[in-house]
C-alpha positions as CSV (number, residue, x, y, z in Angstrom):
1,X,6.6,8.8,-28.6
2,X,8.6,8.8,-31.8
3,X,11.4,11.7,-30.0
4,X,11.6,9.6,-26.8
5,X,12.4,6.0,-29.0
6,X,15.0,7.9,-30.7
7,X,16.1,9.4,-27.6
8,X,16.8,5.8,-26.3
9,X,18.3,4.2,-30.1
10,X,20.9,7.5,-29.4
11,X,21.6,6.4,-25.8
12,X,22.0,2.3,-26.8
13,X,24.2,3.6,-29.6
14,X,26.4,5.6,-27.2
15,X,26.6,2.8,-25.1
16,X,28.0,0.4,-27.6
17,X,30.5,3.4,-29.0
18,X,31.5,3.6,-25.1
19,X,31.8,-0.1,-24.6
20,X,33.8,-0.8,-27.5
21,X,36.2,2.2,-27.0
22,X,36.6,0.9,-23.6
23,X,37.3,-2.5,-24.8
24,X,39.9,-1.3,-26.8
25,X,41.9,1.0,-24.2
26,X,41.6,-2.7,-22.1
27,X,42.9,-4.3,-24.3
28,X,45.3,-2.4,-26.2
29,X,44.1,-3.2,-29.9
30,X,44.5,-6.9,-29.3
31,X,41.9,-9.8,-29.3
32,X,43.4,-11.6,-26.3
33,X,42.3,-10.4,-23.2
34,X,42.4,-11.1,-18.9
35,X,41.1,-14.9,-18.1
36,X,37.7,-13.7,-16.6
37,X,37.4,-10.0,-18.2
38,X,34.2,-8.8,-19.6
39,X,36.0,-7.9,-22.4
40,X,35.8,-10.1,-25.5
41,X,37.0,-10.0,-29.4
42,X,34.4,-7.9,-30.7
43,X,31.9,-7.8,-27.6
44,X,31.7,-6.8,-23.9
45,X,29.6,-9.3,-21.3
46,X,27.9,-6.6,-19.9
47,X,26.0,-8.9,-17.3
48,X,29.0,-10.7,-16.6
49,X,27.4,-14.1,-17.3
50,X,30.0,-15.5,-19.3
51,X,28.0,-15.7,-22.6
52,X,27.0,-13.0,-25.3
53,X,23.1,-11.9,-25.4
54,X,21.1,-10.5,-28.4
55,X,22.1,-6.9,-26.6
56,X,25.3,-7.7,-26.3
57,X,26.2,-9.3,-29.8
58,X,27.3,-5.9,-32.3
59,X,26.2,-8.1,-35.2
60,X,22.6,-8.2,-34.1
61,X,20.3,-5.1,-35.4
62,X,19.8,-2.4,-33.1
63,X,15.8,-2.9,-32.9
64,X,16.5,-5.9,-31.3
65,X,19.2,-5.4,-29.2
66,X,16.8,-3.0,-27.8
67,X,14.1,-5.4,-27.4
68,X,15.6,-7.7,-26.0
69,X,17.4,-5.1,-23.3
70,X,14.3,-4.4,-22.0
71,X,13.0,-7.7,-22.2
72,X,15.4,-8.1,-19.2
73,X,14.7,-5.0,-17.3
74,X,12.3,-5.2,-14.4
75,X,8.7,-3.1,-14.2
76,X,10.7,-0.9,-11.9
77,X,13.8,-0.1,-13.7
78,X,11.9,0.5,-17.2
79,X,9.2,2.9,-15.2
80,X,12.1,4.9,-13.6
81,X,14.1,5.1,-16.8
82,X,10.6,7.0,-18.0
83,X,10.5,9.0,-15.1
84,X,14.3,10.2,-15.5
85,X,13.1,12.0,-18.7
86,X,10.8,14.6,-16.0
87,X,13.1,14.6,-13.5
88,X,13.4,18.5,-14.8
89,X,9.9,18.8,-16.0
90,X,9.4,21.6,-13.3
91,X,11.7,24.0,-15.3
92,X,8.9,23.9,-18.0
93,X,6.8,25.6,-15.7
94,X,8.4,29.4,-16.2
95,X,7.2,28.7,-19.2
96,X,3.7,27.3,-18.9
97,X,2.2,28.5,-15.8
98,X,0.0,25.6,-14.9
99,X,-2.7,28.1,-13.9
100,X,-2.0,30.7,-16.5
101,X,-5.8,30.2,-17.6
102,X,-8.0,29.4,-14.8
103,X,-5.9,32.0,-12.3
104,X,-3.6,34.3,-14.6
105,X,-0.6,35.3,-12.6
106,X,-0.5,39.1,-11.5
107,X,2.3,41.5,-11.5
108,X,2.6,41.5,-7.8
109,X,2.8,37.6,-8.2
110,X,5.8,37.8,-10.5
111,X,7.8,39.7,-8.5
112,X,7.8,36.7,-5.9
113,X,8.9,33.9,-7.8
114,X,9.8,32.6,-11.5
115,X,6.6,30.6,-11.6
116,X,4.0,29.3,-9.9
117,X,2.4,25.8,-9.2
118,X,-0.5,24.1,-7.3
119,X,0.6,21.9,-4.7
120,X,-0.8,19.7,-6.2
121,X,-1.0,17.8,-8.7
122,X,2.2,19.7,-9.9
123,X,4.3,19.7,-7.0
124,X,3.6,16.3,-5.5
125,X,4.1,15.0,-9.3
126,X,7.6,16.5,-9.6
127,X,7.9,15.0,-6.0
128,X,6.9,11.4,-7.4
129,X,9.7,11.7,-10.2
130,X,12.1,12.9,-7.4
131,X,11.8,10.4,-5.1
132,X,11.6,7.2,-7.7
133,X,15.5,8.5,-8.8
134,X,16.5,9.3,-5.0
135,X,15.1,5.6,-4.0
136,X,16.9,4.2,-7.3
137,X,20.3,5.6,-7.4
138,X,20.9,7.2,-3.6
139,X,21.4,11.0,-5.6
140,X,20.7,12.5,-2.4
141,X,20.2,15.9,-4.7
142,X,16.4,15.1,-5.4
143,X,15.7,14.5,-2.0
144,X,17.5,17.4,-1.1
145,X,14.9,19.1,-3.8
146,X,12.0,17.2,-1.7
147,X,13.1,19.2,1.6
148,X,13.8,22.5,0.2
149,X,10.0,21.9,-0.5
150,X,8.9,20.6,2.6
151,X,11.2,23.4,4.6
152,X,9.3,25.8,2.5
153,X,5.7,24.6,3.0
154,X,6.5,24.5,7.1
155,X,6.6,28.3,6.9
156,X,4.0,29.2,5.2
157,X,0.8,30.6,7.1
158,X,-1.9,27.4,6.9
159,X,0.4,24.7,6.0
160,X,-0.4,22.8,3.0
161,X,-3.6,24.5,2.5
162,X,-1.7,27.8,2.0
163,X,-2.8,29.8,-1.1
164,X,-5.9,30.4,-3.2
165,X,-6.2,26.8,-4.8
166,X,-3.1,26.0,-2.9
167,X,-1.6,27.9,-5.5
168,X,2.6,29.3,-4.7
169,X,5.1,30.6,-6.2
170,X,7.7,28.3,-7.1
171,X,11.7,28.4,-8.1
172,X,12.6,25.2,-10.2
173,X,16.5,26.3,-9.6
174,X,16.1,25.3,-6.0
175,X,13.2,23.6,-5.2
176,X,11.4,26.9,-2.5
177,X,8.1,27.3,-2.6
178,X,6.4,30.6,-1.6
179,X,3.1,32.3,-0.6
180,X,1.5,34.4,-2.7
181,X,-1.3,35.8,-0.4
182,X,-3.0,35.0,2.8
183,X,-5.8,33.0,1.6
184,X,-6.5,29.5,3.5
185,X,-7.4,27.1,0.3
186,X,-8.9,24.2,-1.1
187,X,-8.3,22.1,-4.4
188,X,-10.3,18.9,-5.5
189,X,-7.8,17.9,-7.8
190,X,-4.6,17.9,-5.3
191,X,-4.5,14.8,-4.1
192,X,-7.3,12.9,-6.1
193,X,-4.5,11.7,-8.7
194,X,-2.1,9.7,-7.4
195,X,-1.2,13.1,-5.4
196,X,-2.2,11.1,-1.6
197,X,-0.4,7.9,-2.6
198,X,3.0,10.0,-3.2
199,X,2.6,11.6,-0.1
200,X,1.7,8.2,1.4
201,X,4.7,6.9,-0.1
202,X,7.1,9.8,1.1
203,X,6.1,9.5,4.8
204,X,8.1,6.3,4.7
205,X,11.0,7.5,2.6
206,X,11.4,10.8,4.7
207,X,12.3,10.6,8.2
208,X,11.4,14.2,9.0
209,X,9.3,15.8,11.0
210,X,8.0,18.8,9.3
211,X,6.5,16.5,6.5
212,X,4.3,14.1,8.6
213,X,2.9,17.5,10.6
214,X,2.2,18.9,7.6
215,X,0.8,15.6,5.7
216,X,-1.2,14.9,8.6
217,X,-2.8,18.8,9.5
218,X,-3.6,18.4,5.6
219,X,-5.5,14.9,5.8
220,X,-6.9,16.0,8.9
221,X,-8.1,19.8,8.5
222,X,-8.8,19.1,4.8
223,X,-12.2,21.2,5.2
224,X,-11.3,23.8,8.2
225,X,-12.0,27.3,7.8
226,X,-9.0,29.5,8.2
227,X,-9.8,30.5,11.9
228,X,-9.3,26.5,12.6
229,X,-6.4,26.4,10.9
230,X,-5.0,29.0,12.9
231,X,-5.1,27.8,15.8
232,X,-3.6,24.9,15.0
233,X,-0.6,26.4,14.2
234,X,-0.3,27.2,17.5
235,X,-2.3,23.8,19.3
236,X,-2.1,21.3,16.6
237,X,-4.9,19.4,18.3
238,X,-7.8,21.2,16.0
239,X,-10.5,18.8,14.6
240,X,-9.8,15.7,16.4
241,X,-13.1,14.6,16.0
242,X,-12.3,14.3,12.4
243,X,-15.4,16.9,12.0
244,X,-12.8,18.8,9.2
245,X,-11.4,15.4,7.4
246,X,-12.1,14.7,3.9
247,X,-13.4,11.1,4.0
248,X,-11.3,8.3,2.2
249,X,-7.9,7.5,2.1
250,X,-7.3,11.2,3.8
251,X,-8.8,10.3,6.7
252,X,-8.2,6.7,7.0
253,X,-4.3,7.5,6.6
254,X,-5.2,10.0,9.5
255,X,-6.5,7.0,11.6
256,X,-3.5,4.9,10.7
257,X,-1.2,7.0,12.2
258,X,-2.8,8.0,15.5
259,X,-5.6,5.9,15.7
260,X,-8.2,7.8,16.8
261,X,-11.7,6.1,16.0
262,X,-13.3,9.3,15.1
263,X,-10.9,9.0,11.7
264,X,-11.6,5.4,11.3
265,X,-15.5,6.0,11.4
266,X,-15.2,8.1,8.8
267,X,-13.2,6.4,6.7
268,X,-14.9,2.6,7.1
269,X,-18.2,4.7,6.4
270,X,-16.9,5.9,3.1
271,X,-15.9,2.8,2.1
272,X,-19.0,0.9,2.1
273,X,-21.2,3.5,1.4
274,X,-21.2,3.6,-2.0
275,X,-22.5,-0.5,-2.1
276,X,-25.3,1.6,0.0
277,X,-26.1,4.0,-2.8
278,X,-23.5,5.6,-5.1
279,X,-21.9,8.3,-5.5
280,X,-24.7,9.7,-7.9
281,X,-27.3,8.6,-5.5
282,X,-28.2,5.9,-7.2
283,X,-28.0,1.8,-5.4
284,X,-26.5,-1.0,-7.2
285,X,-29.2,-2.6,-9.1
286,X,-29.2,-6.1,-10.6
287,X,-29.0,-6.8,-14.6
288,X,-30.1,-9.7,-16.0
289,X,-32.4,-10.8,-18.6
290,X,-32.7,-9.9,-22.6
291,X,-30.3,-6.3,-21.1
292,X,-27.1,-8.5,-19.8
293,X,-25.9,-12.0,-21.4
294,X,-25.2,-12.7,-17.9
295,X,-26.6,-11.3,-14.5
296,X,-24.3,-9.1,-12.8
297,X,-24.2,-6.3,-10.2
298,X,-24.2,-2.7,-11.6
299,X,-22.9,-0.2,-9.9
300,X,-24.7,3.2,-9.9
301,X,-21.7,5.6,-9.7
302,X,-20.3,3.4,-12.8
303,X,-17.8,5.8,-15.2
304,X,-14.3,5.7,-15.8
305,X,-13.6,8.4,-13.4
306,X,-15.5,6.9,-10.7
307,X,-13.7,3.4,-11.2
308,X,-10.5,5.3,-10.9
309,X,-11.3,7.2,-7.9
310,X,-12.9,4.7,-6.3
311,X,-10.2,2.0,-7.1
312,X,-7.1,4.4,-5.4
313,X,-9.7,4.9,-2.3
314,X,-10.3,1.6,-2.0
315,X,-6.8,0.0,-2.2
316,X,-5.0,2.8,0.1
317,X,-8.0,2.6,2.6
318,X,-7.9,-1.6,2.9
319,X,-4.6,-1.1,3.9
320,X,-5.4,0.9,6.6
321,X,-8.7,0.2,7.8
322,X,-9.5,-2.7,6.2
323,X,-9.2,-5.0,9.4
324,X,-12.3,-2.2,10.9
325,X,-14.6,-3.1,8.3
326,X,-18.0,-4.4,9.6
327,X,-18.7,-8.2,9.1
328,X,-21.7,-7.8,7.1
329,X,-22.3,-5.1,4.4
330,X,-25.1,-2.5,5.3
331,X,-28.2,-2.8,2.9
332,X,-28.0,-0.8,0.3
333,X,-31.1,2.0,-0.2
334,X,-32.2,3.2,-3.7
335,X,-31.4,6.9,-4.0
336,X,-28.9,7.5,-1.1
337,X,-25.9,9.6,-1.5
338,X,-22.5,8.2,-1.8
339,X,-20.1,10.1,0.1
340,X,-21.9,12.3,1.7
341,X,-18.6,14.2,3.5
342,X,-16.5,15.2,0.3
343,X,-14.3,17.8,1.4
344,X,-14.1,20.8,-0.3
345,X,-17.8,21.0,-2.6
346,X,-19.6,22.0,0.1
347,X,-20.2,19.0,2.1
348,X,-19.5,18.3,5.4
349,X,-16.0,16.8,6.4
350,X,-16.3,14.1,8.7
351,X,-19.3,15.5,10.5
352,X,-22.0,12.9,11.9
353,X,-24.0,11.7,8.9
354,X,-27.7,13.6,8.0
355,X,-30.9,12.2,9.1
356,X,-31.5,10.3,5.9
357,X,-27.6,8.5,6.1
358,X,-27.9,5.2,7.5
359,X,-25.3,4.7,10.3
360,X,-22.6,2.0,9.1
361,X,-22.8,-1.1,11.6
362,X,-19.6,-1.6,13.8
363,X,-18.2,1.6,12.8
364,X,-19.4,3.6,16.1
């Protein structure tokens, strides 16, 4: 934290250095200057409001001036000024293979590529950091980056489930990502953090066609076996009845584009299931008494993981199934299961629910 305060006290500096030896090739050495300039004896009206601020004013200590620059900046302009500092953070990968102790690299692997990353959460994350300077400057060279990604992944054998943990080989020099076998795979953590909402988010920044196939065979053959996915290539009509889709956002972002109902059933179901019963298995039971100084509702899948989870799921998927939710919440029953189709732990996709699921009213 220390390094990246410095880091901006060295920039501010430079801009003041900058400013003032602009203001004095302006103005020639003198303290008269242009009716209307910036430029003034001693200061430079960056904001061109016609007075000096605390930033402005030379005479006011630097802490300050700091302060009270970003006092003025929006959310948005301080959070990409954060995200310019990883704009490069791929490089760092040659270096630490993300995967360098839960799948060590092998010598045929290193022959491929300089490194290696998981599609997620490594490439979308670089991706995020991309697409927040694209969007706020118009440097068309990190979206560039962005397509020499997508170009790669629209080759590669199974889409975006290409590689053993969607593991590839990766160049930070020009953005290609490549196969490193011919394994169709799975990984819970690449889109559970923030990795779907930058994909979400990129669908409406990038107005090419390779991305939403590939976005949407992801979302929607989350759970197909390699045979499935396969085929697809060639028909890219495979699991339609959502029977492959991980429930949540995934599949509710497939319903959203194509609204097919079999998406939306499985996506309204895992929304409300969890008042049902939890993700643990355990129904919301009521505290009050001498164990709560008020009554209130507690959840049984309470944690700080499942409030996180649960809090991106339920924000992307109100968004877009929201208006399919059932009037009245099911009734919740003690011990049932929570999400009973997680993709990828050996659960079912968006298969039909088991005997002891309770259908969700108005979603069939």
């Amino acid at each position: 934290m220390r390094s990246g305060r410095n880091r901006m006290i060295g920039r501010f500096c430079g801009l003041v250095v900058v400013s003032l030896c602009l203001q004095g090739l302006a103005t020639g050495g003198a303290s008269l200057v242009e009716p209307g300039s910036i430029y003034h004896n001693g200061w430079i009206d960056l904001n061109k409001n016609g007075k000096m601020d605390p930033y402005e004013n030379p005479k006011v200590e630097v802490e300050k001036r700091i302060a009270d620059l970003l006092a003025r900046m929006t959310t948005d302009e301080r959070t990409g000024d954060v995200m310019r500092e990883m704009l490069n953070a791929d490089f760092k990968t040659v270096e630490f293979d993300p995967m360098r102790l839960a799948q060590p690299v092998t010598e045929a692997e290193k022959k491929i590529a300089p490194t290696r990353v998981r599609l997620g959460p490594d490439w979308l994350a670089f991706v995020s950091n991309w697409m927040a300077e694209w969007e706020r400057t118009g440097d068309t060279r990190w979206r560039d980056k962005i397509l020499a990604g997508v170009e790669s992944l629209s080759k590669m054998p199974f889409g975006m489930r290409t590689g053993l943990n969607l593991v590839l080989g990766y160049d930070p020099a020009t953005g290609r990502l490549f196969p490193l076998g011919n394994e169709a795979g799975q990984y819970n953590l690449a889109t559970i953090m923030g990795g779907a909402e930058v994909a979400f988010e990129l669908g409406l920044m990038l107005d090419d066609v390779r991305w939403h196939k590939l976005w949407q065979q992801y979302c929607r053959l989350y759970n197909a076996p390699k045979e499935v996915l396969i085929r697809d290539m060639t028909t890219g009509t495979e699991g339609m009845d959502a029977s492959y889709a991980r429930d949540g956002r995934l599949a509710a972002y497939v319903y959203f584009k194509t609204q097919n109902p079999a998406f939306r059933q499985v996506a309204v179901n895992s929304l409300v299931r969890p008042r049902m019963g939890g993700r643990g298995g355990t129904a919301a039971r009521r505290v009050e008494g001498p164990e709560s100084l008020n009554p209130v509702d507690e959840s049984g899948m309470a944690g700080t993981n499942g409030a996180a989870q649960n809090g991106l799921e339920t924000i992307a998927m109100l968004g877009m199934v929201g208006d399919d939710l059932p009037a009245d919440m099911p009734p919740q029953t003690e011990g049932q299961g929570g999400r009973f189709n997680r993709g990828g732990r050996g659960a079912m996709g968006g298969k039909a629910p088991p005997s002891n699921e309770t259908a969700i009213p108005g979603s069939q």
